[in-house]
PAZAPA-4460 file (N, C-alpha, C; in steps of 0.05 Angstrom, whole numbers, plus 32768, in hexadecimal, padded with zeros to 4 digits):
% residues 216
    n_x    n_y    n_z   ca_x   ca_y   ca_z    c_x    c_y    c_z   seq   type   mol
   7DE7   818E   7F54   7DDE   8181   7F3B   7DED   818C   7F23     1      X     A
   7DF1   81AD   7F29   7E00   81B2   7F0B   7E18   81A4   7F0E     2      X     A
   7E26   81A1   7F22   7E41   818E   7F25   7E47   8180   7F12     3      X     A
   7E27   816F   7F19   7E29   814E   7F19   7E27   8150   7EF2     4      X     A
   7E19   815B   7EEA   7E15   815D   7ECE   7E2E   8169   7EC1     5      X     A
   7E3C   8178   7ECB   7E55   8183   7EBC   7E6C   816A   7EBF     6      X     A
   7E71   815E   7ED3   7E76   813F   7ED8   7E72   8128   7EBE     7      X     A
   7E58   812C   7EBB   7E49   8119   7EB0   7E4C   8119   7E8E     8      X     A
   7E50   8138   7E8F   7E51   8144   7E6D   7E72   8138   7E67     9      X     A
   7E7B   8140   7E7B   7EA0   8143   7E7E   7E9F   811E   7E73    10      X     A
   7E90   8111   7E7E   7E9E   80F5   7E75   7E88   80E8   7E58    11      X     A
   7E82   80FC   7E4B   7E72   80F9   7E35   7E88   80FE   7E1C    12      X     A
   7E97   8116   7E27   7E9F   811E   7E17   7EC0   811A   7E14    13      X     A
   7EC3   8106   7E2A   7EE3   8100   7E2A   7EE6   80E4   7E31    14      X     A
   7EE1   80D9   7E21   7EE4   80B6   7E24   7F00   80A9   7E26    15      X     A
   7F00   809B   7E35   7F15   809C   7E40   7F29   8085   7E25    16      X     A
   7F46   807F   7E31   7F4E   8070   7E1C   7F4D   804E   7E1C    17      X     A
   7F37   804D   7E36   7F31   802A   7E33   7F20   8031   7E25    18      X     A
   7F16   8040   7E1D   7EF7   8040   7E07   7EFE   803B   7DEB    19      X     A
   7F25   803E   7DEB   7F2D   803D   7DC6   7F33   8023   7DCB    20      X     A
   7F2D   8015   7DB2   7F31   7FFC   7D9E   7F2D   7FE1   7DBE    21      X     A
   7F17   7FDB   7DD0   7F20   7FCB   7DDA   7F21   7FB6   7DD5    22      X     A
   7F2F   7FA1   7DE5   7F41   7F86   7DE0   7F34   7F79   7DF6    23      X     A
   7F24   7F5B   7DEA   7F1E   7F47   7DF6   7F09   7F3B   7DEF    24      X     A
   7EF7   7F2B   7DF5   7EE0   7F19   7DED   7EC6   7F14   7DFB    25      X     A
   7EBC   7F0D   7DEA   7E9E   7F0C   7DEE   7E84   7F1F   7DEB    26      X     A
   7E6D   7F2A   7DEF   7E58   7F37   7DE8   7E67   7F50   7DF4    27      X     A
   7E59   7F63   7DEA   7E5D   7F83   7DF9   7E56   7F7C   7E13    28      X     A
   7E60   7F8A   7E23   7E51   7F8D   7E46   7E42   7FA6   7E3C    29      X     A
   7E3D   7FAE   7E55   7E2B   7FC6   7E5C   7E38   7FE5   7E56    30      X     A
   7E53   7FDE   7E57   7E62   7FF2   7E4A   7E67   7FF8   7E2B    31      X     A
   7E64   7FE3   7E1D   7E64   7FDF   7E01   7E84   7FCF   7E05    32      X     A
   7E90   7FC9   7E14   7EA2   7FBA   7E11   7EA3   7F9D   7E14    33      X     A
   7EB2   7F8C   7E09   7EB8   7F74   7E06   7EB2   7F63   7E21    34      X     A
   7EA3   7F52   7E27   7E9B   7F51   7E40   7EB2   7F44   7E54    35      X     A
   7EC2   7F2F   7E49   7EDB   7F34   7E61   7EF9   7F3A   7E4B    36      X     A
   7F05   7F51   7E5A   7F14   7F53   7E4B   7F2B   7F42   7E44    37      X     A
   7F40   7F53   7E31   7F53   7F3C   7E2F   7F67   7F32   7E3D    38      X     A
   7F6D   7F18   7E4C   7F8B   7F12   7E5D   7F76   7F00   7E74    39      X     A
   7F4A   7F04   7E74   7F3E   7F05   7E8A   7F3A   7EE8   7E87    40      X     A
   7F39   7ED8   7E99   7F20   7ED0   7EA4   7F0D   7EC9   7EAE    41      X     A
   7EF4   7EC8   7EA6   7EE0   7EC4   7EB8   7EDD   7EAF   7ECE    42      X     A
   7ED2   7EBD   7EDE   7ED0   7EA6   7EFD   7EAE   7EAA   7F0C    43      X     A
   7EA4   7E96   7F19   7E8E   7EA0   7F32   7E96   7EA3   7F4C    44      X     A
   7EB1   7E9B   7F54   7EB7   7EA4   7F6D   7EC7   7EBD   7F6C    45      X     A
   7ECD   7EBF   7F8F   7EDF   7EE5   7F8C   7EF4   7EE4   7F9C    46      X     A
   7F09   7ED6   7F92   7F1D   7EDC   7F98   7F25   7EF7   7FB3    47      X     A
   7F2C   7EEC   7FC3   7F36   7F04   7FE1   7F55   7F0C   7FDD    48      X     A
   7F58   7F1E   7FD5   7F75   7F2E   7FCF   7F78   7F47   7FED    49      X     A
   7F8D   7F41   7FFC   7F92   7F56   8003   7FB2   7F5F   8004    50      X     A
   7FB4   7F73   801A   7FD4   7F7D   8019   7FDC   7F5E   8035    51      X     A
   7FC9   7F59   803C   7FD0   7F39   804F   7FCD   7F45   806C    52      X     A
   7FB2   7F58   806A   7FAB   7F60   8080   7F8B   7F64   8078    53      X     A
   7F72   7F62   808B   7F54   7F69   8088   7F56   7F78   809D    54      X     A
   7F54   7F97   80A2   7F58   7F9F   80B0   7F2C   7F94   80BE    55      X     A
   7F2F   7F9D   80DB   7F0D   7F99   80E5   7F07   7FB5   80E8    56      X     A
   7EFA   7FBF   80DE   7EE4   7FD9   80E3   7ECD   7FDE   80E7    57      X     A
   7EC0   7FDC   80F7   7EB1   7FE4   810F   7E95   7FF8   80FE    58      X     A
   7E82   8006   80F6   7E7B   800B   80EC   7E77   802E   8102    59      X     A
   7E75   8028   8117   7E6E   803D   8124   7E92   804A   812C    60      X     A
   7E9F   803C   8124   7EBB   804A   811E   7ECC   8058   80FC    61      X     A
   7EB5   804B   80EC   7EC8   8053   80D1   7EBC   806D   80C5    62      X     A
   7ED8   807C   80BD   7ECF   808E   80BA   7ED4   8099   8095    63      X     A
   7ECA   80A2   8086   7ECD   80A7   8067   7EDC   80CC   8072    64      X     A
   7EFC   80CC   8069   7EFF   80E3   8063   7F03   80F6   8046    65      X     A
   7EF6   8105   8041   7EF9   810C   801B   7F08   8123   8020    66      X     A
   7F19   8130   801A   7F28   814A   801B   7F45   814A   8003    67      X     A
   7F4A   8160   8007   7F60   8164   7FF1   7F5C   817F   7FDA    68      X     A
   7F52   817A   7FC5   7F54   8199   7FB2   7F31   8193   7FB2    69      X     A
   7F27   8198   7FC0   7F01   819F   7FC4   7EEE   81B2   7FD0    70      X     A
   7EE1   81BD   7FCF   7ED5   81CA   7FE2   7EC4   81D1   7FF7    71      X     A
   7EC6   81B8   7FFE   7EB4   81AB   8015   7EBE   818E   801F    72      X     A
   7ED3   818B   802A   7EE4   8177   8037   7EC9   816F   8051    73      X     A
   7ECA   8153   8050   7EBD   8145   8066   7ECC   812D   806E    74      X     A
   7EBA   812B   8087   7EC6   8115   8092   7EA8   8100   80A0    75      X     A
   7EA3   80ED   8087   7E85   80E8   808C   7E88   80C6   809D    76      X     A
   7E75   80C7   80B9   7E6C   80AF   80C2   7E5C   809F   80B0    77      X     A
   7E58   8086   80BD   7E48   8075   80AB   7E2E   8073   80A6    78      X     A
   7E1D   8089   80BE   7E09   808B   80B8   7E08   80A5   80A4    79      X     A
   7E12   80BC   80A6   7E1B   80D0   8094   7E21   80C5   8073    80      X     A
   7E2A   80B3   8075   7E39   80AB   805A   7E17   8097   804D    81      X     A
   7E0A   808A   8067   7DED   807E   8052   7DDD   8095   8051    82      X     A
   7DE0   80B5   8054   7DC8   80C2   804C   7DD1   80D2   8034    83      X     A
   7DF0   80C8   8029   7DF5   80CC   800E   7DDC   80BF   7FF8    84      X     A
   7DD9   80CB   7FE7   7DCD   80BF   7FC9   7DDE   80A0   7FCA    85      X     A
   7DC0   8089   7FCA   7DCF   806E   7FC3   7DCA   805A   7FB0    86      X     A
   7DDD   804D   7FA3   7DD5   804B   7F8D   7DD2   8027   7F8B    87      X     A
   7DC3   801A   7F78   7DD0   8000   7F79   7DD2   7FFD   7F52    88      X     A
   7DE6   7FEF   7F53   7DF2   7FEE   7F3B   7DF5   7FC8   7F39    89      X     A
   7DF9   7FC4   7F1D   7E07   7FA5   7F1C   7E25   7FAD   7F05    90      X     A
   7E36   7FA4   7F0E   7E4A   7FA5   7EFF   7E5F   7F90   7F01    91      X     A
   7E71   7F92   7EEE   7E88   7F74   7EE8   7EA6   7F82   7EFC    92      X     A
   7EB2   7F6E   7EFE   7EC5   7F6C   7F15   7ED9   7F61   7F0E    93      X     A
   7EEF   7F75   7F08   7F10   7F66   7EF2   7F27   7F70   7F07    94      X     A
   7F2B   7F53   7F0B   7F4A   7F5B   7F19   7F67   7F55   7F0A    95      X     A
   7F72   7F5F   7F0D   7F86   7F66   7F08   7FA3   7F4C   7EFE    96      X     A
   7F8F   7F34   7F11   7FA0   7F18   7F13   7F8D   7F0A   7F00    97      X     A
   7F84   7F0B   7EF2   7F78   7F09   7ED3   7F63   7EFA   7ED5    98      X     A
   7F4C   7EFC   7EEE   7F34   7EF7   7EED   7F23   7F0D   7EEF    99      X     A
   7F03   7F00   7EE6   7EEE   7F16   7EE4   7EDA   7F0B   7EED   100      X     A
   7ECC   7F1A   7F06   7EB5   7F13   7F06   7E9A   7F19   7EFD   101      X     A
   7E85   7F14   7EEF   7E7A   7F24   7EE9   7E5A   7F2E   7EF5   102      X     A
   7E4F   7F43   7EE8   7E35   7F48   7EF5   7E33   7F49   7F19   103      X     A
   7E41   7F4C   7F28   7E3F   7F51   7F3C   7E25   7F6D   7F43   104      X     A
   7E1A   7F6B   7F5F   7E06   7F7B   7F65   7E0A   7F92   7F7C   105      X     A
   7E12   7FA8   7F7A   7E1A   7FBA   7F92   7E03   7FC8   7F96   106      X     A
   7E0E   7FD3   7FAD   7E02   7FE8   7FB5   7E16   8000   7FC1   107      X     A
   7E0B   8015   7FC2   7E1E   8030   7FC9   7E1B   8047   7FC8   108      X     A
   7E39   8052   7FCA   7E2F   8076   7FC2   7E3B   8078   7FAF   109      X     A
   7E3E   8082   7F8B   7E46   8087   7F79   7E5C   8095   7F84   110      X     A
   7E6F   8097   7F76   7E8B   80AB   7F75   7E7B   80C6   7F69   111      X     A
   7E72   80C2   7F5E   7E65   80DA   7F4F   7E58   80F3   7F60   112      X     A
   7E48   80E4   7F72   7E35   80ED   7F83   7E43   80EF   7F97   113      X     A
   7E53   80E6   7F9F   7E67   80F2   7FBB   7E81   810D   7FAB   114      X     A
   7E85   8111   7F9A   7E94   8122   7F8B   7E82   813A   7F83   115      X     A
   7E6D   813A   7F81   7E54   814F   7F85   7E53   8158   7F97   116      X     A
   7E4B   814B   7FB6   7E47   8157   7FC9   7E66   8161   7FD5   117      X     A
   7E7E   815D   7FCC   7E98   8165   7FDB   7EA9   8186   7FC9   118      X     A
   7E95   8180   7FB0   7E98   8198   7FA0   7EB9   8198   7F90   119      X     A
   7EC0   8188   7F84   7EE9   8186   7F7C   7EE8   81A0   7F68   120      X     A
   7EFE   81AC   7F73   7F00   81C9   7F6D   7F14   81BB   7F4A   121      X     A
   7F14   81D0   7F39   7F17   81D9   7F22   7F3F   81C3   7F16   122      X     A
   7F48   81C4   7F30   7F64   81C3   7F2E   7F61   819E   7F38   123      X     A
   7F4B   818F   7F41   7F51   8178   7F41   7F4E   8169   7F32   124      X     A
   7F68   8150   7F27   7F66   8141   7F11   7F61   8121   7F1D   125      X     A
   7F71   8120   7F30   7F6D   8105   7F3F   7F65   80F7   7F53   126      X     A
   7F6B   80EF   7F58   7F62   80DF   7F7D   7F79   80D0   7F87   127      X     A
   7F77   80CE   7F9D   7F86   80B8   7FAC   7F70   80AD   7FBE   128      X     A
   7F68   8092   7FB7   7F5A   808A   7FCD   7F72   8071   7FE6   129      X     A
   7F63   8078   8001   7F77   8066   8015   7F5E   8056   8028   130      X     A
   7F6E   803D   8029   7F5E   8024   8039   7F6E   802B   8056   131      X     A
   7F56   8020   806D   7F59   801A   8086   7F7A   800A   8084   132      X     A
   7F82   7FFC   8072   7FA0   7FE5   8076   7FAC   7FF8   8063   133      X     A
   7FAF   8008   8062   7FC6   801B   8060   7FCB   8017   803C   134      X     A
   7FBB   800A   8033   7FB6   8010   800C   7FB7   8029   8008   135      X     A
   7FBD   802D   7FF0   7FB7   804A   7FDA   7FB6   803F   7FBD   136      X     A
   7FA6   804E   7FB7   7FA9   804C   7F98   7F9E   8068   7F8D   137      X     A
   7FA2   806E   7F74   7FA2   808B   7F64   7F8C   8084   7F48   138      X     A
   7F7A   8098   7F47   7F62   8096   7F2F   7F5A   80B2   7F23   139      X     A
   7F63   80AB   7F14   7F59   80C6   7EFF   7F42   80D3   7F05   140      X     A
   7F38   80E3   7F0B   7F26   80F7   7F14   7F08   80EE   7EF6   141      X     A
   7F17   80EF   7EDD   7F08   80E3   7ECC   7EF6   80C7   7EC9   142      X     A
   7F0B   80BB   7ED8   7F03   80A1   7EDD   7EF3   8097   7EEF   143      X     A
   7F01   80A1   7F07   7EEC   80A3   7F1E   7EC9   80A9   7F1B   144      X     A
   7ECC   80B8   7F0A   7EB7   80CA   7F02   7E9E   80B8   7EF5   145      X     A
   7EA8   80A1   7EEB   7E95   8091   7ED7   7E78   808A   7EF5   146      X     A
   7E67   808A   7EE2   7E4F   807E   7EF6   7E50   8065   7F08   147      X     A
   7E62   8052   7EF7   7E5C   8038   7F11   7E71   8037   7F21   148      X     A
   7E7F   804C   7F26   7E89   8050   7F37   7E84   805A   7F55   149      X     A
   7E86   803E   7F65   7E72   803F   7F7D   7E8C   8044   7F96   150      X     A
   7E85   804B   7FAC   7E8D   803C   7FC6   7E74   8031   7FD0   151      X     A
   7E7C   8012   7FC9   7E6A   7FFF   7FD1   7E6E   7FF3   7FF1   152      X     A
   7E4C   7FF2   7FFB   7E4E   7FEA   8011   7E3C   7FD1   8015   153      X     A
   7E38   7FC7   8002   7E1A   7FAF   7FF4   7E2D   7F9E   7FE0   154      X     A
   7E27   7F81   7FE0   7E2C   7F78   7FC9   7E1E   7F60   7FD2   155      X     A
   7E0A   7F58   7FB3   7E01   7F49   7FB0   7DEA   7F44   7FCF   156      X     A
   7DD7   7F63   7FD7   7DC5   7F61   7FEB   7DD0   7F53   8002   157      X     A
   7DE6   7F57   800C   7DFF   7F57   8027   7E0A   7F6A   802C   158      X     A
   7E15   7F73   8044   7E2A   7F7A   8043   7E40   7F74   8042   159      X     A
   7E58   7F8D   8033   7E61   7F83   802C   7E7C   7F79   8035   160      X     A
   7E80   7F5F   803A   7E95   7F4F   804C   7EAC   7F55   8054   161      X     A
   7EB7   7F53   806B   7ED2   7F62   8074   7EEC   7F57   805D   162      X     A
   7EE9   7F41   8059   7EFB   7F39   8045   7EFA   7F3E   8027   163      X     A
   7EEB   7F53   801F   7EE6   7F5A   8010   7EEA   7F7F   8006   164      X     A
   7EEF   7F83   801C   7EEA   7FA9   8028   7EDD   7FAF   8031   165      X     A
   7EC9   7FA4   803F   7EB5   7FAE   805D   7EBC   7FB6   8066   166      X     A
   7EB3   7FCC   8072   7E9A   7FDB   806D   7E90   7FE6   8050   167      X     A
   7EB3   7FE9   8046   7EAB   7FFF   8032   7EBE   7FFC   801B   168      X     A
   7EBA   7FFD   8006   7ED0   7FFA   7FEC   7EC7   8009   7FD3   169      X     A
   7EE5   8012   7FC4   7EDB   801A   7FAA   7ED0   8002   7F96   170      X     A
   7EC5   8012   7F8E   7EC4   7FF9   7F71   7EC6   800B   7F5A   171      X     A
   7ED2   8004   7F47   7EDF   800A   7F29   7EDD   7FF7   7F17   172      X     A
   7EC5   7FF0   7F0C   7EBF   7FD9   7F00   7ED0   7FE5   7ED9   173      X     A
   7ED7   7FF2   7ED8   7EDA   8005   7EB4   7F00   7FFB   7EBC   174      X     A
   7F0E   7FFA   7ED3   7F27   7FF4   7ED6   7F2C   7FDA   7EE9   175      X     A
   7F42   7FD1   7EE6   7F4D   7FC0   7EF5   7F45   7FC4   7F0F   176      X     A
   7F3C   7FAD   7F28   7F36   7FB3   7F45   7F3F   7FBF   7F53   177      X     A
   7F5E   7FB9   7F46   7F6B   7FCD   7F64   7F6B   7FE1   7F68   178      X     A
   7F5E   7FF5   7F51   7F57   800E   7F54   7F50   8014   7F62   179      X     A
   7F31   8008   7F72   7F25   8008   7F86   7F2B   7FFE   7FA2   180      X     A
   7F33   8011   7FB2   7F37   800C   7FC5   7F27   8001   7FD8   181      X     A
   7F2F   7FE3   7FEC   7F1A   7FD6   8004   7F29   7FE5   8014   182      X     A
   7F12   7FE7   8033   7F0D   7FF7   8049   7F17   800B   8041   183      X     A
   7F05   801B   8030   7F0F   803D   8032   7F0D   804A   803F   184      X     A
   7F24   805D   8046   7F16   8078   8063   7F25   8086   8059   185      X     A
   7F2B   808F   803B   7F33   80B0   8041   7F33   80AF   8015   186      X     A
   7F2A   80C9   8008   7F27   80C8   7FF5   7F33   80EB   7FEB   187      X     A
   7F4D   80ED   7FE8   7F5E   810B   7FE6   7F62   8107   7FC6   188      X     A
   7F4B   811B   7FBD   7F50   8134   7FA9   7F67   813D   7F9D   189      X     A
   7F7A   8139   7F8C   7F95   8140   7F89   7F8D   8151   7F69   190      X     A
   7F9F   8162   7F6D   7FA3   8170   7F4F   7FBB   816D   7F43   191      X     A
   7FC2   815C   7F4C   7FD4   8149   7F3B   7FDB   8132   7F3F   192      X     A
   7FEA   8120   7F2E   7FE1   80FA   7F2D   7FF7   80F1   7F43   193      X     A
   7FF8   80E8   7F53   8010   80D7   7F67   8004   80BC   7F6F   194      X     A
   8020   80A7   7F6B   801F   808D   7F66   800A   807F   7F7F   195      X     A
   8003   806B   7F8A   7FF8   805B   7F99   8005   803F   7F98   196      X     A
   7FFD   802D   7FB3   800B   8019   7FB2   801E   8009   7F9D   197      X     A
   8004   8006   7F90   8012   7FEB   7F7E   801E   7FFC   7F5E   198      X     A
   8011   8015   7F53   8018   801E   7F45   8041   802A   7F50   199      X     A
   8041   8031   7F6C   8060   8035   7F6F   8067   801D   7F67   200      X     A
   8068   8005   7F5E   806B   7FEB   7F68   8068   7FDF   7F45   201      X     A
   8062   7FF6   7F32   8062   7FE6   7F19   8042   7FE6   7F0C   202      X     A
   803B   7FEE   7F15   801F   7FE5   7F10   800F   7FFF   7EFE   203      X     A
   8007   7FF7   7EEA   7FFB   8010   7ED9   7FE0   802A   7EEB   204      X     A
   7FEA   8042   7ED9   7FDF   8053   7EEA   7FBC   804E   7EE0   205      X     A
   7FBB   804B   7ECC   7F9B   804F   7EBD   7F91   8038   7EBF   206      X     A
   7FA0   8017   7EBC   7F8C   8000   7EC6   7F71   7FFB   7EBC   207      X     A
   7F78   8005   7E9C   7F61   7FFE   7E8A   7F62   7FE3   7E85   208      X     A
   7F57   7FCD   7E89   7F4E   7FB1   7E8B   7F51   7FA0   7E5E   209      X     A
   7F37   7FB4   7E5A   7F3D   7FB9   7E3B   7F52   7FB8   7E28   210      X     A
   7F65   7FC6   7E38   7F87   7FCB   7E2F   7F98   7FBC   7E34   211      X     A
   7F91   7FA8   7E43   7FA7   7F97   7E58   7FB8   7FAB   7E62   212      X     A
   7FAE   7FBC   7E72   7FBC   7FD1   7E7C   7FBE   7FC5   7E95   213      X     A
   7FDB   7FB2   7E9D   7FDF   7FB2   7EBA   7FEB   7FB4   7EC2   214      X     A
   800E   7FC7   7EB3   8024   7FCB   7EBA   802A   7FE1   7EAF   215      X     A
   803A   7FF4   7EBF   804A   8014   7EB0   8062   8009   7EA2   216      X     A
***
């Protein structure tokens, strides 16, 4: 718990730089930001993006590995991973190909609350999270850190669909989607920032939505 509050203080006190001057339209969301940002927009369907593979995972086969700069590296099953703290959240959904969905309904384990129990020692700034289809992508340890930051396994009282990241996916509703990695199985701690898929590939490292941040 003191973790989680020094965590908690840490993103009180360091707002990040989608929080300066944002860019786009409509009422505040829940963040105090513009509710879809600018370049977005809004849709009710959800678009299926992948690398042009769904990988199938088995539930009594997938496994969550967290390791890297922490102090308590695991390697949690799926029943292990529901006696985490679970949370259900509703949050908006911005991809990167300039739609948004919004108010979506998860369920999960906070980033927060899995970064508590794994303990990230003093020297970690980032993450690399990796999907079952061989994805990566890289998130600021700060970022990561925000509360609705889930690995969702629920959406909208389902689970949640193989074409979607079933079993398991990030969600990063404060950045662009792709942050969040579908079918995750492994979540390495770095103390320092190294590229991921699409960011080797052009693609901005921070993927603040606000900023039209979608290219380095």
């Amino acid at each position: 718990m003191k973790l989680k509050s020094r965590f908690e203080n840490k993103m009180k006190l360091t707002p990040s730089v989608a929080d300066d001057k944002p860019m786009g339209f409509g009422n505040p969301n829940r963040h105090g930001m513009p509710v879809t940002p600018i370049g977005q927009t809004l849709t009710i369907k959800w678009p299926v993006l992948d690398l042009g593979t769904q990988p199938e995972i088995s539930l009594k086969e997938w496994r969550l590995i967290v390791d890297g700069e922490v102090e308590n590296p695991v390697t949690l099953t799926w029943e292990e991973f529901l006696e985490l703290p679970q949370t259900e959240d509703a949050s908006d959904f911005h991809c990167v190909t300039t739609w948004s969905k919004l108010d979506m309904h998860w369920k999960g384990v906070r980033f927060m609350d899995l970064a508590a129990f794994v303990q990230p020692r003093e020297t970690a700034t980032h993450i690399m999270c990796y999907g079952y289809d061989d994805y990566t992508t890289n998130v600021s340890l700060e970022e990561a850190l925000k509360p609705d930051v889930l690995l969702a396994h629920t959406v909208e009282n389902a689970p949640l669909p193989r074409e979607h990241g079933g079993p398991v996916r990030m969600i990063t509703p404060q950045l662009y989607a792709w942050k969040g990695s579908k079918w995750i199985s492994r979540i390495e701690f770095m103390k320092k920032n190294k590229l991921g898929f699409w960011e080797k590939r052009g693609y901005s490292n921070t993927a603040y939505p606000w900023r039209n941040d979608r290219y380095s």
